[in-house]
C-alpha positions in Angstrom: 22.3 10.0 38.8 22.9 13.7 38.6 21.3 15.4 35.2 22.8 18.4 34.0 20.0 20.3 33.4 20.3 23.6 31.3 24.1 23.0 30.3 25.7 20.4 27.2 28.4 18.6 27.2 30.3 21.1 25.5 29.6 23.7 28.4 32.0 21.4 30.4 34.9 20.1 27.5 38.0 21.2 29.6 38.9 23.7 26.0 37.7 25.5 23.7 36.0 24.3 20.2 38.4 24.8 17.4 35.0 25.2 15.8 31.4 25.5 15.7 28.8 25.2 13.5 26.4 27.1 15.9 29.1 30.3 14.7 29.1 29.6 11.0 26.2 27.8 10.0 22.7 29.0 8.6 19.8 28.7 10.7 18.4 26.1 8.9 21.3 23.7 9.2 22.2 24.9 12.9 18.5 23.4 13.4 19.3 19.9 12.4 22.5 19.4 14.7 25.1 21.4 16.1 29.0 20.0 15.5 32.2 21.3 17.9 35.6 20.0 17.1 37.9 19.8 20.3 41.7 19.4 20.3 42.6 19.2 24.2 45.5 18.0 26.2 44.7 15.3 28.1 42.7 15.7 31.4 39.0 14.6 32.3 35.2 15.5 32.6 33.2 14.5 35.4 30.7 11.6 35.5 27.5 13.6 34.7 24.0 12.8 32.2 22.7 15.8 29.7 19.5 16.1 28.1 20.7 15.9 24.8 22.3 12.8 22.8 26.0 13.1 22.0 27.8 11.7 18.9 31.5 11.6 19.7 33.5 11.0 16.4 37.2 10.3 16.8 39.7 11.4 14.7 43.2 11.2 16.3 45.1 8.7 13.8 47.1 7.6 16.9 45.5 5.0 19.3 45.3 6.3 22.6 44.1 5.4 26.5 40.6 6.8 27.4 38.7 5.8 30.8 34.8 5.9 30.7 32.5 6.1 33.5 29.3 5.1 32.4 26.1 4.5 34.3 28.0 2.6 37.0 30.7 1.0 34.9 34.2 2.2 34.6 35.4 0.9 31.1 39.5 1.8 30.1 40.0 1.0 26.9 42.1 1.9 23.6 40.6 4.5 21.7 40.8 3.5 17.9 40.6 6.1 14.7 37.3 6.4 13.2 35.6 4.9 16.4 32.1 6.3 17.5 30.7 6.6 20.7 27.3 7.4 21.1 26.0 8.5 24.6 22.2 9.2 24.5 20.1 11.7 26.4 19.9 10.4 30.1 22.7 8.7 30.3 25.7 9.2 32.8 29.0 9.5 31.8 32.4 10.6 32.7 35.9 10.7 31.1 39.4 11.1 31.5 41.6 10.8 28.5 45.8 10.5 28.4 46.7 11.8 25.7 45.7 14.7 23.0 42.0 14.4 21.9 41.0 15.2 18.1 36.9 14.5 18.3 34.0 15.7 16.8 31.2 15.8 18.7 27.5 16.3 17.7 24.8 17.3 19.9 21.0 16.7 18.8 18.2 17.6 20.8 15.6 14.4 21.3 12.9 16.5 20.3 14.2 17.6 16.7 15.6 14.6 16.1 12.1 12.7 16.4 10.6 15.1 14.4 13.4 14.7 12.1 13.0 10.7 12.1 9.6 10.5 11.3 8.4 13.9 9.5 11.9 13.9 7.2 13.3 10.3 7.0 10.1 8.8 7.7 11.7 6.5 10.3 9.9 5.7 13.7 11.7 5.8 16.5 10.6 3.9 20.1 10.8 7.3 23.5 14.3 5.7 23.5 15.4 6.7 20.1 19.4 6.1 20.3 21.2 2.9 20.8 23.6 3.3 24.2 26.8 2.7 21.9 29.9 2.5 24.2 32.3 2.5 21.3 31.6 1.2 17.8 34.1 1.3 14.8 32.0 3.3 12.1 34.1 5.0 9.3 31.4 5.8 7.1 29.6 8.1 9.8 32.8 8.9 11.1 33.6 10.5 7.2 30.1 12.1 7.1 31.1 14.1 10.2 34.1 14.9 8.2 32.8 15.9 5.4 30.3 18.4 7.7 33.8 19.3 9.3 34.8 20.4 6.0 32.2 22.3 5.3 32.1 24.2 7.6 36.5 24.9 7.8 35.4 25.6 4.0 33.4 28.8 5.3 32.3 31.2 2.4 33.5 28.8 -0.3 30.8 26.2 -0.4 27.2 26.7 -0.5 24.5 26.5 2.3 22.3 24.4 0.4 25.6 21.5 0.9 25.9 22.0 4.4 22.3 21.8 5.2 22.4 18.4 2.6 25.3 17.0 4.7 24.0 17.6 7.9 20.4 15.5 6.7 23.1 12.9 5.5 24.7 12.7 8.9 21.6 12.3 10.5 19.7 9.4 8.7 22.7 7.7 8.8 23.1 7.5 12.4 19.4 6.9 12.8 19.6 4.3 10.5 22.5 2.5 12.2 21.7 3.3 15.9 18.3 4.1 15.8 16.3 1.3 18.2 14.0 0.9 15.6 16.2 0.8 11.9 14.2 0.8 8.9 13.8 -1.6 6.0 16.4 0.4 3.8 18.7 0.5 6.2 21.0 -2.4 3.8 20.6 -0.5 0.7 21.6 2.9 2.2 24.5 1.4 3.7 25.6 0.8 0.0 25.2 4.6 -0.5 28.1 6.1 1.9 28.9 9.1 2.8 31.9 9.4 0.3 29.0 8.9 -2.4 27.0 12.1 -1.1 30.3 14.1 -1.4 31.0 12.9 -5.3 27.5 14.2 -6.2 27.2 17.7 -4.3 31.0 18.3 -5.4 29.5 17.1 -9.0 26.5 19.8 -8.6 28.9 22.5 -7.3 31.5 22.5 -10.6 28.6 21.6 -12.9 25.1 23.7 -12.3 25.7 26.3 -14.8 25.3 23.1 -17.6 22.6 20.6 -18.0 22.7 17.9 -15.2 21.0 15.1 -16.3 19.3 12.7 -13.5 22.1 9.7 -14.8 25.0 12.1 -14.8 24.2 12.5 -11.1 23.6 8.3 -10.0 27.3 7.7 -12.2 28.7 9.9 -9.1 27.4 7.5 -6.7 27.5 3.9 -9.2 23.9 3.5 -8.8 20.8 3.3 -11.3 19.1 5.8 -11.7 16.0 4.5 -10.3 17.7 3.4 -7.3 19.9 7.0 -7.4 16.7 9.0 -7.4 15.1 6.5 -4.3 18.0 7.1 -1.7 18.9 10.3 -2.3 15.1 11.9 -1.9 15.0 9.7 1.4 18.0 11.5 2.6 18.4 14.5 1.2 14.3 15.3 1.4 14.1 16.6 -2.3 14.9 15.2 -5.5 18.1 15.2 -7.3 15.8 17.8 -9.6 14.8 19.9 -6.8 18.3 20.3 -5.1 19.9 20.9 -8.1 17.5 23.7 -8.9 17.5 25.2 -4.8 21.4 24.9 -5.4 21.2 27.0 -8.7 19.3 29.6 -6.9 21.3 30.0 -4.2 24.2 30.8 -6.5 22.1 33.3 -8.1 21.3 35.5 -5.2 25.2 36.1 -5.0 24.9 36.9 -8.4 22.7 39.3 -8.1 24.5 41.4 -5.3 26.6 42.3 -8.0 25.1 45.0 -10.0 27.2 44.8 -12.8 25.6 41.0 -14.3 22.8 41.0 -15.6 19.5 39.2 -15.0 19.7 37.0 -18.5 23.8 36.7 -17.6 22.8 35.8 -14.1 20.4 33.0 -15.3 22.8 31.6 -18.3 25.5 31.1 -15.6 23.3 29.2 -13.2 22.5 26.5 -15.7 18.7 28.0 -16.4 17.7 28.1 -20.3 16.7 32.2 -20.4 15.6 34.8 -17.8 12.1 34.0 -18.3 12.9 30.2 -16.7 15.2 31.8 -14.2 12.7 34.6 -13.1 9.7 32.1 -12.3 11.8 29.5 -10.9 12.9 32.6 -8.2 10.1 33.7 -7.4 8.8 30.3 -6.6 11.3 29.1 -3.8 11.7 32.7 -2.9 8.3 34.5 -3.2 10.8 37.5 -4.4 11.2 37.9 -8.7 15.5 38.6 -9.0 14.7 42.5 -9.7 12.8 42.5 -6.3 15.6 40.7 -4.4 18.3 42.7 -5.7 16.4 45.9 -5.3 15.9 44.4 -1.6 20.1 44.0 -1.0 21.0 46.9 -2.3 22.8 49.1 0.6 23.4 45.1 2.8 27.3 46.1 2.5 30.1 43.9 1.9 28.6 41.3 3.9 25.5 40.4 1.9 27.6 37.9 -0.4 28.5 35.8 2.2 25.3 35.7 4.1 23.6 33.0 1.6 27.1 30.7 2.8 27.2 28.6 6.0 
């Protein structure tokens, strides 16, 4: 077996990435997973393994011939919407597809993905982390790549604090259903899909300049409370509290590139109860007060509004 040390498997895709997060994301998201989406007339790869795991995500509506070569086993198949096939680190494979591909593919690397397991979604995984997952109908991951998809088409209209919370969706999720080691909640987060996360962070988005209330938030998903607050900490890594307050702050920093709104305007907007709330809560996830930070991106240019955006 040949490994293709130093290059990825998008270093050989036979076209172009319509997109890629690696181009538009932040730096904090682009370190959790990087997503290309390929459109290519049909044609092949060659039979090689990579050091990083791949998530391929199919989207083509149409079913369609694909032939895979995979450590010694040639497999020609139809390729089904929504169908995922997971090829982890190590593992040799080659394609050839006949007709136009529409795929998402995801590449993690081992080592942040173990971190990610066990530091972020406290999940432990065995050296061989990934299931070797020829092809496996999975439309709730296949909509969570979507939705990342989305995000990032979306560009400067959504905020980085969603992508980043997609991306951490995306990722417990397939370590929960192909990890080699699943963990205990692995049922109940089924429950919770992908469509769920969406109706909450679109929820947030149109509704942090009011008071969000902890049930307003579990009615998005049809979940208790209790239970709300329980997944979404697991997954997300902060409590519905704290992301609704990191997502209020990151709509104040555009705010205040705008030298025209005011500090107690800027905090009224973005759902805090007067500048003196606003101004400590800043500080604390910024280490900056607001007067500091805009004094700070004053003279950025045109660009400085977009920057806090994936």
């Amino acid at each position: 077996m040949t490994e293709n040390k130093g290059k990825r498997y998008q270093d050989i895709y036979p076209s172009d990435a319509l997109l890629r997060s690696s181009d538009v994301a932040r730096a904090l998201g682009a370190e959790l997973l990087t997503l290309e989406y390929f459109e290519a007339e049909p044609d092949s790869m060659p039979t090689q393994a990579f050091e990083q795991h791949h998530i391929l995500l199919n989207l083509n509506p149409n079913p369609h011939r694909v032939e895979n070569w995979r450590a010694g086993e040639h497999r020609d198949f139809i390729y089904q919407e929504n169908e995922v096939i997971v090829t982890p680190a190590g593992i040799e494979s080659g394609w050839r597809w006949h007709a136009t591909s529409k795929v998402i593919v995801v590449t993690l690397e081992p080592g942040k993905l173990q971190r990610f397991a066990q530091s972020e979604a406290g999940i432990l995984l065995t050296a061989a982390q990934l299931q070797d997952v020829p092809q496996f109908v999975d439309p709730d991951l296949t909509q969570a790549g979507v939705l990342l998809l989305n995000a990032l088409r979306a560009g400067g209209a959504g905020s980085a604090v969603i992508f980043e919370s997609l991306a951490r969706v995306f990722l417990v999720k397939l370590i929960q259903r192909y990890g080699v080691e699943p963990d205990d909640d692995f049922a109940f987060s089924q429950s919770f899909t992908a469509a769920h996360y969406q109706k909450v962070l679109e929820f947030v988005s149109k509704n942090y300049g009011q008071t969000i209330a902890l049930e307003n938030l579990a009615e998005q998903a049809g979940l208790s409370p209790f239970h709300f607050a329980r997944v979404f900490k697991k997954t997300i890594g902060q409590t519905p509290h704290q992301f609704v307050t990191s997502y209020r702050i990151e709509q104040a920093k555009k705010r205040l590139a705008d030298p025209e709104q005011t500090l107690i305007d800027i905090a009224l907007s973005c759902g805090f109860s007067d500048q003196a709330h606003f101004s400590r809560t800043f500080k604390q996830l910024t280490e900056k007060t607001p007067k500091a930070w805009r004094k700070s991106s004053q003279g950025s240019g045109p660009g400085l509004a977009r920057a806090f955006f994936f």
